[in-house]
C-alpha positions as CSV (number, residue, x, y, z in Angstrom):
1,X,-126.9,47.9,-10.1
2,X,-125.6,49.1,-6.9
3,X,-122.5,49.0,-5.3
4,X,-123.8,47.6,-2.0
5,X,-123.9,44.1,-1.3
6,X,-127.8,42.6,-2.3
7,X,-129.1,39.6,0.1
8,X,-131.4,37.2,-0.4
9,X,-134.8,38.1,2.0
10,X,-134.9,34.5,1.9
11,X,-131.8,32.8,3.5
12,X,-129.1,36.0,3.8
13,X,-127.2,34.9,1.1
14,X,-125.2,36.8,-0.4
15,X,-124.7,35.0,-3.7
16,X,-127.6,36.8,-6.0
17,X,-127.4,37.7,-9.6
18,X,-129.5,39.8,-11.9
19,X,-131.8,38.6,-14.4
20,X,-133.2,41.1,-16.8
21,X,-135.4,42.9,-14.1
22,X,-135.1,40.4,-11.5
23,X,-132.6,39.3,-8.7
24,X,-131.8,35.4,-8.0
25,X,-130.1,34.0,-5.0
26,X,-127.9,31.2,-6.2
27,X,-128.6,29.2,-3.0
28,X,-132.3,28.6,-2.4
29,X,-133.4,29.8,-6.1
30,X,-135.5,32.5,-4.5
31,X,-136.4,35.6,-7.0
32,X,-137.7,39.1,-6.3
33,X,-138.3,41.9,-8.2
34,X,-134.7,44.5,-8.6
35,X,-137.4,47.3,-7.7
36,X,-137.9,45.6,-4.0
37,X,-134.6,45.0,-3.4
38,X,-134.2,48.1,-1.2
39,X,-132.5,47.9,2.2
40,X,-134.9,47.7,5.0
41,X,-134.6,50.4,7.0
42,X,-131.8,50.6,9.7
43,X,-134.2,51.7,12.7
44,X,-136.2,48.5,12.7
45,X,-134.9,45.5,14.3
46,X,-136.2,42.1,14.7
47,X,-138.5,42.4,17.6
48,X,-138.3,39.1,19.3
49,X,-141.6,37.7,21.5
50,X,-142.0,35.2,24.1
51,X,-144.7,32.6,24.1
52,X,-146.7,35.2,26.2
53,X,-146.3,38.1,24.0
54,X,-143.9,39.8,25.9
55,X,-140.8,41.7,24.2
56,X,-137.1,40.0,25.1
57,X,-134.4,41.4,25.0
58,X,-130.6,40.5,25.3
59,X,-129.4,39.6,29.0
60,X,-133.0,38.9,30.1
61,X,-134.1,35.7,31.9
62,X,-136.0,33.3,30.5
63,X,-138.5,30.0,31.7
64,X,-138.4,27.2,29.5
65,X,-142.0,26.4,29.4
66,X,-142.2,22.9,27.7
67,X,-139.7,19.8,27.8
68,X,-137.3,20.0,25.0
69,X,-135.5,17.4,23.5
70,X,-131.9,17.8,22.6
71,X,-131.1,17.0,19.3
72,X,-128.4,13.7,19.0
73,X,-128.6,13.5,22.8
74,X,-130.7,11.6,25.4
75,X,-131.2,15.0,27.6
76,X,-133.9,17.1,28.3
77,X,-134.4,20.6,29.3
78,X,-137.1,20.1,31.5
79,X,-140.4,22.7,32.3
80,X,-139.5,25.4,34.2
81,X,-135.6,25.5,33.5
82,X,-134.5,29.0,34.2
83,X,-132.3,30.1,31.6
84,X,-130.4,34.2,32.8
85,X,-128.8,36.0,30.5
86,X,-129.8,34.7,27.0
87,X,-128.7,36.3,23.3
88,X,-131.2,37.6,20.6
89,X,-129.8,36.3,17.0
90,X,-131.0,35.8,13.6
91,X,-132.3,32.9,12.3
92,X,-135.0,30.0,13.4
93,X,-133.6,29.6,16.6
94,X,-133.7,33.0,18.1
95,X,-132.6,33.0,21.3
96,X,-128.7,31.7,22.0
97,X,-128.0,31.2,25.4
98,X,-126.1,28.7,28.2
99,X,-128.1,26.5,30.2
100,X,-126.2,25.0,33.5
101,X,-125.2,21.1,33.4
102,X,-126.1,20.9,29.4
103,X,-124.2,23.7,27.6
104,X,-124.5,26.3,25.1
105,X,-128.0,25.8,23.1
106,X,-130.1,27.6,20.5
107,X,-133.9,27.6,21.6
108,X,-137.2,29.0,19.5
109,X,-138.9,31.8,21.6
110,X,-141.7,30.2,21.2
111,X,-140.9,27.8,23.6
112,X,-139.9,30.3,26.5
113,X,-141.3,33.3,28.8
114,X,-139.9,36.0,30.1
115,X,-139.1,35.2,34.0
């Protein structure tokens, strides 16, 4: 095996051990083939897409087009909440960002366009 780090394609963990020919992340039981565990390449990053199709990237503004409910809270972010200077990240939730008179928030792109 190799000395670099192997993650899961799954969930990112880091916790994976070899089986005969196989890899197994620890965490969500996930297995893969030691053949496909290469590295993806370095040059291509996540692109991240607006409900519209349209390529965001980090610092743009952003429409919230659909009322969202905010989990363990009785607030909304209401249609048409402009939202400047958002963050691309990992995961589910793609888009970190801080929206005035709520606070810091995670939101799904899919839930947005580019303003």
């Amino acid at each position: 095996m190799s000395d670099t780090p192997i993650t899961c394609p799954r969930c990112n963990s880091t916790y994976v051990y070899e089986d005969g020919n196989m890899l197994i992340c620890a965490e969500c039981a996930h297995e893969w083939s030691a053949e496909a565990a290469s590295p993806p390449p370095a040059d291509e990053a996540a692109v991240v897409k607006d409900a519209n199709g349209n390529v965001l990237q980090d610092g743009d503004t952003i429409t919230v087009m659909k009322d969202l409910k905010i989990k363990g809270s009785s607030s909304v972010v209401k249609v048409g909440t402009k939202v400047k200077n958002i963050r691309l990240v990992e995961g589910d939730h793609n888009i970190d960002c801080k929206i005035d008179g709520i606070g810091p928030m995670k939101l799904k792109s899919e839930f947005v366009k580019k303003a």
